[in-house]
N, C-alpha and C positions, 0 to 999 in steps of 0.2 A: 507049903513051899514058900521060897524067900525069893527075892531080889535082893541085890545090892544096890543102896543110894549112892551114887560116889559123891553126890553134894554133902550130904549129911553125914557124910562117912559111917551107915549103919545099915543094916539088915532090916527088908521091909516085906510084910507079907504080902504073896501072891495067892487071888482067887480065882479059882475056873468056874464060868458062869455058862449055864447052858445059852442064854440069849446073848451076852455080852462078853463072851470069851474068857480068856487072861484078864483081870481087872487089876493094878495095885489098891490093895487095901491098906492105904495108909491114909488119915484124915487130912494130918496136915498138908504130905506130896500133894491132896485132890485138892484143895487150898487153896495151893501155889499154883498149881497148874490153871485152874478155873479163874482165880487172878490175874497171867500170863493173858490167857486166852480173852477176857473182858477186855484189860488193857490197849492190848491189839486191837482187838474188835472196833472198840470207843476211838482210840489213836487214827487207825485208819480212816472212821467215818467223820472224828473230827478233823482229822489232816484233810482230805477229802473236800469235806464242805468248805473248809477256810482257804486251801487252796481255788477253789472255784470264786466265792466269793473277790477272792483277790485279783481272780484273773478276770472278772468281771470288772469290777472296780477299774484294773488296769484298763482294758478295751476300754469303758466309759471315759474316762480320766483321759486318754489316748485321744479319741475317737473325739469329745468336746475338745480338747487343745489343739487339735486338729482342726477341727470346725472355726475353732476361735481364732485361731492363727491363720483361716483362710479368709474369713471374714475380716479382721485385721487388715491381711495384706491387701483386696480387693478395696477397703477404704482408703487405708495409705495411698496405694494406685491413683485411687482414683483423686485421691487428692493432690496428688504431685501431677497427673494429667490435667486439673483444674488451674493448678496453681501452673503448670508448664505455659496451657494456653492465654491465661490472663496474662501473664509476663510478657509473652510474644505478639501478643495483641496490643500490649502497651508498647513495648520495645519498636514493633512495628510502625505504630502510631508516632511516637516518638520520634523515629529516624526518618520518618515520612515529613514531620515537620520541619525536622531538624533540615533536611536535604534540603526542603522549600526553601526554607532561610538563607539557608548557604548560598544556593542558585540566586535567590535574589539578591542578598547582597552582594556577591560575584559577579551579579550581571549588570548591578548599577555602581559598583567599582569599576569595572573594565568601560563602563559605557563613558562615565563621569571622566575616568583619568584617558580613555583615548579621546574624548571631546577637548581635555585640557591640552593632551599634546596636541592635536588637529588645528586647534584654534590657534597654540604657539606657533605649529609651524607655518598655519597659515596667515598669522601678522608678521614670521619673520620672511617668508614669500611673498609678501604682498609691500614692507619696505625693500626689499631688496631688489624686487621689480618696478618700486616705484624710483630708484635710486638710479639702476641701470635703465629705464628707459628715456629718465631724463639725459642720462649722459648720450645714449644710442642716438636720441633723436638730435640730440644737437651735433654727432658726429655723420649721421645720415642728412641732415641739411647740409652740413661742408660738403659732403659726396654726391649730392642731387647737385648742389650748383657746379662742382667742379665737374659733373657730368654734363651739366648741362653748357657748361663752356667749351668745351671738348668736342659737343654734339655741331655746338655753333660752329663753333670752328671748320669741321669737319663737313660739315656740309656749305660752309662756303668755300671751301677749296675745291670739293668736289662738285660744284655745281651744273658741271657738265662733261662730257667727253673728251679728254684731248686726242686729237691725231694727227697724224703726218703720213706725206705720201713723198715719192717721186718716182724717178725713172732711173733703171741701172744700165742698163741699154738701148739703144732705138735704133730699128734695123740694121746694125751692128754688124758685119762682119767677123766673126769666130771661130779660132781652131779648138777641137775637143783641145781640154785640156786647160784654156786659159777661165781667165776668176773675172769678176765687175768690181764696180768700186765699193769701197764699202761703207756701211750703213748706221750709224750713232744710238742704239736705241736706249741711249739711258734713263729718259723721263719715260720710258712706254710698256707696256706688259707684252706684250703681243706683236707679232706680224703677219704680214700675208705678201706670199712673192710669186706673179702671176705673168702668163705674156704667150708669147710664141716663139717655138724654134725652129719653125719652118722645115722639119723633118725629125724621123722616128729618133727619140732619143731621152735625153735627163737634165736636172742640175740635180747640185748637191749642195744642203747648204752648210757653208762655215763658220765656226767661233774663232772668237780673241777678244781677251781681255784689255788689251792695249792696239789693237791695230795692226800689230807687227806681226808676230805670230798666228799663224791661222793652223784652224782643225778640224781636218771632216766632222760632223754632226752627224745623226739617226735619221735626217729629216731627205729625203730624195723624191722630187717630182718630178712627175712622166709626161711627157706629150703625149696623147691620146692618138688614133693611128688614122685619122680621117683629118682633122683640119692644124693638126701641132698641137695646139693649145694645152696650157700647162695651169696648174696653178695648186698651192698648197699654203697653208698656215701652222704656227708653232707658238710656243712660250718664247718668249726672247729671253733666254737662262746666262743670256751671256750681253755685253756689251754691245759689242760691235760682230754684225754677221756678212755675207758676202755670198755670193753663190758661184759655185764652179760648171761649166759646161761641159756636157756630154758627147755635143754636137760639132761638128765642124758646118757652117752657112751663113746664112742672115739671121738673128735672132732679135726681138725684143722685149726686154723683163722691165718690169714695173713691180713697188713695195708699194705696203702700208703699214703704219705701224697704230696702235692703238693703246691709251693707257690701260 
């Protein structure tokens, strides 16, 4: 019996084996094929191993640069933490002295140049009150003795009371109605116009500037109702005063005048 090679383009004999079946009985096909079959075999187990190998290799290779790049970074770190803190401990140092300086010299600027102004302003306070008080004082001596002329003066004019008195009526005969003579107070502040009317009744007293003219005043004394008697006092706001009766009887009024 045959087969057909289609590789070999030829006719190959076929064996029937009691243990191994159909066998091709060709040397060379069993050859090739046993060839094929090694090939594989070896291919596989060396693909295999060298791939294993390689993936080891990788992990390893992986797994140190890993390792190395973490230990790396962890020193870096640590070194830039080393180097962060020295810097800030310096920097801090630094601007801690720095500030000190500042502050003091700042503090002995400001103290130095406000002592300069202080001291200018108080030599130009100190001529300028010594300038004015030369002048005050010898204006305030004029003023004490012209006060004290003044004073003199004044008190020799006023060295006592002036007054005056008289009589505007004495037991008089009076219809209501009529006035008394009248009275000059022009040196005097004050009066007082006193007496009796010998029943229930008033005067009234009057102004004028010249004499002529007369005008009731605010000022009105009453006889009391048991013995007459009258009496009252005013500013003398006017010149010349007089008083008018209320009463028609006997009456008599007596002044005083006071400065």
């Amino acid at each position: 019996m045959y087969g057909r090679d289609i590789v070999a383009n030829k006719n190959v004999p076929i064996v029937v084996s009691e243990t191994l079946g159909m066998v091709i009985d060709d040397a060379a096909l069993i050859s090739a094929v046993n060839a094929v079959d090694t090939t594989l075999g070896n291919g596989i187990n060396v693909s295999d191993s060298t791939a294993q190998s390689s993936l080891a290799n990788i992990e390893n290779s992986l797994t140190a640069t890993l390792a190395v790049e973490d230990i790396t970074a962890q020193g870096s770190l640590a070194n830039i933490e080393n180097s962060l803190t020295s810097t800030l401990t310096v920097e801090d140092t630094t601007a801690q002295s720095t500030l000190s300086s500042i502050e003091s010299n700042q503090a002995t600027q400001a103290t130095s140049a406000l002592q300069t102004v202080g001291n200018s302003s108080l030599t130009s306070i100190d001529s300028a009150l010594a300038g004015t008080l030369a002048v005050s004082d010898s204006v305030a001596q004029g003023t004490l003795s012209s006060i004290n002329s003044a004073l003199a003066g004044t008190i020799t004019v006023t060295s006592g009371v002036s007054r005056s008195n008289g009589n505007l009526a004495v037991a008089a005969s009076v219809t209501s109605g009529d006035v008394s003579a009248s009275v000059d107070c022009n040196n005097f502040k004050r009066f007082a116009i006193f007496g009796n009317l010998g029943a229930s009744g008033e005067v009234i007293v009057q102004w004028s500037n010249d004499g002529s003219a007369w005008y009731n005043s605010q000022h009105q004394f009453w006889a009391n109702a048991s013995a007459y008697d009258f009496s009252g006092s005013a500013e003398a706001d006017a010149r010349y005063i007089r008083v008018k009766y209320g009463v028609t009887g006997t009456v008599t009024a007596r002044y005083a005048l006071s400065a």
